[in-house]
C-alpha positions as CSV (number, residue, x, y, z in Angstrom):
1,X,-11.6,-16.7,-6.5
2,X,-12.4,-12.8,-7.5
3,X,-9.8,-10.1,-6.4
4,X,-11.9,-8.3,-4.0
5,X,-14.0,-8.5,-1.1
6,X,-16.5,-6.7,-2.2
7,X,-16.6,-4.6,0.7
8,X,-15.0,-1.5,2.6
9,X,-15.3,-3.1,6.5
10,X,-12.7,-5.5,8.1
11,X,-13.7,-9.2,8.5
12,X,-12.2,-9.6,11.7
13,X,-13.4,-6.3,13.5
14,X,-15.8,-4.9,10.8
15,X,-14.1,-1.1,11.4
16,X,-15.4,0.3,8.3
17,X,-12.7,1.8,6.2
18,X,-12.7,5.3,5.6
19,X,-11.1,7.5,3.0
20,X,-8.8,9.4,5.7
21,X,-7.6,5.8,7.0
22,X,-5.7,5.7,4.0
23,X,-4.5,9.4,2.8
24,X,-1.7,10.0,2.0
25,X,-0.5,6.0,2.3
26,X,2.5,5.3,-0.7
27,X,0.2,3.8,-3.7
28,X,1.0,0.8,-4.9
29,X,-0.1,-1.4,-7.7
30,X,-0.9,-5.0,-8.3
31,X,-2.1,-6.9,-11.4
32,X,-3.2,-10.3,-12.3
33,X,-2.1,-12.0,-15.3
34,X,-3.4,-9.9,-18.3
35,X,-5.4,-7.4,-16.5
36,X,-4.5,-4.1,-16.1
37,X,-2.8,-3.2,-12.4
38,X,-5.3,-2.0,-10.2
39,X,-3.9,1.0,-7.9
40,X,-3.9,0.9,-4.4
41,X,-2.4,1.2,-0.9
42,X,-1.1,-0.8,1.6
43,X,-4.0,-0.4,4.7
44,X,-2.9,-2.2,8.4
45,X,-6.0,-2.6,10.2
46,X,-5.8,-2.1,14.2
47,X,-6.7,-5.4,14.5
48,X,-4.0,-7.0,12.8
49,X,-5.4,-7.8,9.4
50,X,-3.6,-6.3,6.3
51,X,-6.0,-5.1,2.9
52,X,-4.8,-3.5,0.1
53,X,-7.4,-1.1,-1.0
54,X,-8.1,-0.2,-3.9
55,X,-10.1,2.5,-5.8
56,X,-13.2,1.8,-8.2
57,X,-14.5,4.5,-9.9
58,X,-18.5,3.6,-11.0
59,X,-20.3,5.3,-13.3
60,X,-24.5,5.1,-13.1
61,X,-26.0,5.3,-16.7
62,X,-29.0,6.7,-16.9
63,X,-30.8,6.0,-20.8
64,X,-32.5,9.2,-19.7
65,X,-30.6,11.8,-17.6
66,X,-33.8,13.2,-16.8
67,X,-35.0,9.2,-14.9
68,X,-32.2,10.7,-12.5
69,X,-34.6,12.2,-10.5
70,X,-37.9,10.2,-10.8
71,X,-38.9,7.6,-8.1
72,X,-38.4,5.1,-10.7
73,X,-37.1,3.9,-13.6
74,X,-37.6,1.5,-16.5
75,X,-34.9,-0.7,-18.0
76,X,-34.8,-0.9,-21.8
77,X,-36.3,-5.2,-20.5
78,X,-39.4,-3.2,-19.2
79,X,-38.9,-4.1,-15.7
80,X,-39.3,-1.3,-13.3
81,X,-37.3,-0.6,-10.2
82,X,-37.7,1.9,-7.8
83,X,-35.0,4.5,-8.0
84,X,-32.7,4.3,-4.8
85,X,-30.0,7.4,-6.3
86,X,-32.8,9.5,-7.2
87,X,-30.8,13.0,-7.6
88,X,-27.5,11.4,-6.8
89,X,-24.3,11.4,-8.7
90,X,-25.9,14.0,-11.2
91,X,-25.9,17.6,-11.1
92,X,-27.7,19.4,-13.6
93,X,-25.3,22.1,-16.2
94,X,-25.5,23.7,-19.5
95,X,-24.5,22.8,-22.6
96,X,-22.0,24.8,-24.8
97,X,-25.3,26.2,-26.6
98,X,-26.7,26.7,-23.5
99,X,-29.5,24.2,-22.9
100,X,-30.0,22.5,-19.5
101,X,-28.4,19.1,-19.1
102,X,-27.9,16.5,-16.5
103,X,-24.7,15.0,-16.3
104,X,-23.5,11.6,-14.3
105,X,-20.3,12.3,-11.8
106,X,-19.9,8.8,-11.1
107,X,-19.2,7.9,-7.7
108,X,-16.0,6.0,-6.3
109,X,-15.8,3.2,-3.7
110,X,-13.1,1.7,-1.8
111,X,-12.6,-2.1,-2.0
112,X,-10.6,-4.6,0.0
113,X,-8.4,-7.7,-1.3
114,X,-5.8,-9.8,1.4
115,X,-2.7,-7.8,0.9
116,X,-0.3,-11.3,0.7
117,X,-2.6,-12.4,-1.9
118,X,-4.3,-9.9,-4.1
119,X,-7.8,-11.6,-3.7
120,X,-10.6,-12.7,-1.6
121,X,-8.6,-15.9,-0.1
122,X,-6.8,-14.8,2.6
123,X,-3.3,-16.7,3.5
124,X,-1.7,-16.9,6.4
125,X,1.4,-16.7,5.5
126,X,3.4,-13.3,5.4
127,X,4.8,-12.1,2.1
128,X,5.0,-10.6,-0.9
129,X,2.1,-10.2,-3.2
130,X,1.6,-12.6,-6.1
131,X,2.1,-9.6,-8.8
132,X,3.4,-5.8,-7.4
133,X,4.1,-3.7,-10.0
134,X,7.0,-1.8,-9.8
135,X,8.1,-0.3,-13.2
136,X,6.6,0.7,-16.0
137,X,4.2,-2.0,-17.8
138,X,4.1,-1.4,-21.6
139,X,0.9,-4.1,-21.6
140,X,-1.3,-1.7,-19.6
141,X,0.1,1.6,-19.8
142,X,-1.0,4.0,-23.0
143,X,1.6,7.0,-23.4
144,X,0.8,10.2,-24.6
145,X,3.0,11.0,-27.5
């Protein structure tokens, strides 16, 4: 059992998800045991299903900023793969002593779990989530002081 599905489409009527399917939704967030609460929202699928979906940030590294934009690139193994980002999720700035530099933005993807049970089982049965985190969590939360 993982939390996710590992995908952005519905199982039932594979509508693919998309970001404006779920502006402006309240957010909500759910945890599982000593993991840190993942945020979400609530999504209702016009077919009936119910997701929560949540946000994963994903950072690419590159060893070499520059293998960005080459056709492909070489893991520190020695295997080679061909590149399938080339030029994405980097942009190219300066430094503050102004030499050119490429730097990763990451890329974000939207992920689906049952909403009843906060994984990839889904349960028929209607109900609150196993975990919903609704105050503050002193575990998983770093103030700034």
């Amino acid at each position: 059992m993982s939390r996710n599905l590992c995908t952005d489409r519905c199982e039932s009527c594979n509508y693919r998800l998309l970001l404006s399917d779920i502006q402006g939704k309240p957010v909500e967030f759910r945890k599982y045991g000593p993991y840190p609460p993942q945020m979400g929202v609530r999504f209702d699928c016009q077919c009936g299903k119910v997701y929560f979906v949540w946000y994963q940030r994903v950072d690419k590294y590159w060893g070499n900023p520059e293998d960005a934009y080459k056709d492909h690139y070489t893991r520190p193994d020695g295997t080679t793969y061909p590149n399938k980002e080339k030029g994405r999720f980097v942009h190219k700035t300066q430094s503050w002593q102004g030499k050119e530099r490429v730097e990763d933005t990451g890329f974000f993807r939207l992920d689906l779990s049952y909403y009843q049970t906060f994984n990839d089982e889904d349960s028929e049965t209607e109900g609150e989530p196993w975990y919903q985190m609704l105050g503050e969590d002193e575990d998983t939360r770093l103030e700034n002081s």
